[in-house]
C-alpha positions in Angstrom: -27.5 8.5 61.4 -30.6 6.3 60.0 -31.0 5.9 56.5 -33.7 7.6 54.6 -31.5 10.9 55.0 -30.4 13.0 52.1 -26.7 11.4 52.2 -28.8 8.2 50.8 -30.6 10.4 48.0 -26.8 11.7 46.9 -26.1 8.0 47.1 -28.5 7.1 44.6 -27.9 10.4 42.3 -23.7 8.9 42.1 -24.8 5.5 41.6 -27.2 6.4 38.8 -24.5 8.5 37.2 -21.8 6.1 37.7 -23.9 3.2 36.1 -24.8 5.4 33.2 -21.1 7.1 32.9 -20.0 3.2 32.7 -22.4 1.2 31.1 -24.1 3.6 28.8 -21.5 6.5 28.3 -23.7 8.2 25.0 -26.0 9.0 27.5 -24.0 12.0 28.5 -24.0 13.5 24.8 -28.1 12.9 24.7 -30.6 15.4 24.9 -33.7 14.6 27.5 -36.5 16.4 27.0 -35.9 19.9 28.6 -32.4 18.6 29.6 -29.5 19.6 27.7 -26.5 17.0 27.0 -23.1 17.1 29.6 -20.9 17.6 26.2 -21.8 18.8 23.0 -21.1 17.6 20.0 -20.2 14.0 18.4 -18.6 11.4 21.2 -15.1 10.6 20.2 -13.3 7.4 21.7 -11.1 9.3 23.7 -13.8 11.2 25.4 -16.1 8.1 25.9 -12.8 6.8 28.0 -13.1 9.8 30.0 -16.5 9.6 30.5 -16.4 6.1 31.5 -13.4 6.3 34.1 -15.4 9.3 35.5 -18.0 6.6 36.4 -15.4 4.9 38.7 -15.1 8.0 41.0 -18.6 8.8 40.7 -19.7 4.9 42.0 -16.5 5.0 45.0 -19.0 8.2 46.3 -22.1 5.8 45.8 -20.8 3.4 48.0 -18.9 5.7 51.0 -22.3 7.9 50.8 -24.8 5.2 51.7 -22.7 3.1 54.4 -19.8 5.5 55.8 -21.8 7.4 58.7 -20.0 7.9 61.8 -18.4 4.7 62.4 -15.2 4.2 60.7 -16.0 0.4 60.7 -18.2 0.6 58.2 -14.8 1.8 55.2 -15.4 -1.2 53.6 -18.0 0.4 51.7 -15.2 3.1 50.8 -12.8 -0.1 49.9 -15.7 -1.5 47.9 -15.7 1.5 45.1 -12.4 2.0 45.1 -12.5 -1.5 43.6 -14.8 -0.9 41.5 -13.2 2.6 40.1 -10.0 0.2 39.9 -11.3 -2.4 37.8 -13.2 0.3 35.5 -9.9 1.8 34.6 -8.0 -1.5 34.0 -11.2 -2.2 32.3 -10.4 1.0 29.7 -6.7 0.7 29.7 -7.4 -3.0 28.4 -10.1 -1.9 26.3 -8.1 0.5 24.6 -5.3 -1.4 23.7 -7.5 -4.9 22.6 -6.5 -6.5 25.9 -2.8 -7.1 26.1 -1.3 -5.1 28.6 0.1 -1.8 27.7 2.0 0.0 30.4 -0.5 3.5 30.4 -1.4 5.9 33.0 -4.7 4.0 33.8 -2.4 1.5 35.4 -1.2 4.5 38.1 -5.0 4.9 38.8 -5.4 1.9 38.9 -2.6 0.9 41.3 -3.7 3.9 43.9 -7.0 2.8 44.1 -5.7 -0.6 45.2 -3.2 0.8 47.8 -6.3 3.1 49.1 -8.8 0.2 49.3 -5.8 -1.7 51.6 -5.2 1.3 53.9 
């Protein structure tokens, strides 16, 4: 399939929100003009970490949406966001804990999205 198709818009849409679940994670409590916020009230740390390790999914669809078509050669793109979901959530875990290593369960997602990007 060419690109230009509405796989690529979805693309876009998941790369958008990724970026914004990741990089700017108040966004999601904002109001935007006729647009309501995703959650309501104040942003807590622990649901800014949620928010943020959703944008780690949300940028592995990105990347499989605009490159995987039909040929199963092109998986690195699928390889490529699960990397980047894997370093986002050894990113929080760190984060979280001032960066010494803390054995948490953001380790286990990180760890599966390692053995799925070798498959």
């Amino acid at each position: 399939m060419p690109h230009g198709d509405p796989s690529d818009l979805a693309a876009l849409t998941h790369a958008v929100l990724g970026f914004s679940a990741i990089f700017a994670p108040h966004f999601w409590f904002a109001t935007f003009g006729p647009l309501q916020p995703m959650f309501d009230g104040a942003p807590t740390p622990a649901t800014l970490a949620a928010v943020k390790f959703a944008g780690g999914p949300l940028f592995f669809m990105a990347f499989t949406l605009f490159v995987v078509r039909w040929n199963m050669i092109n998986g690195k793109a699928g390889a490529l966001g699960c990397l980047v979901a894997a370093a986002n959530s050894a990113y929080i875990s760190l984060s979280m804990d001032s960066f010494s290593f803390v054995l948490r369960g953001w380790w286990v997602k990180y760890s599966r999205s390692c053995t799925y990007m070798c498959i």
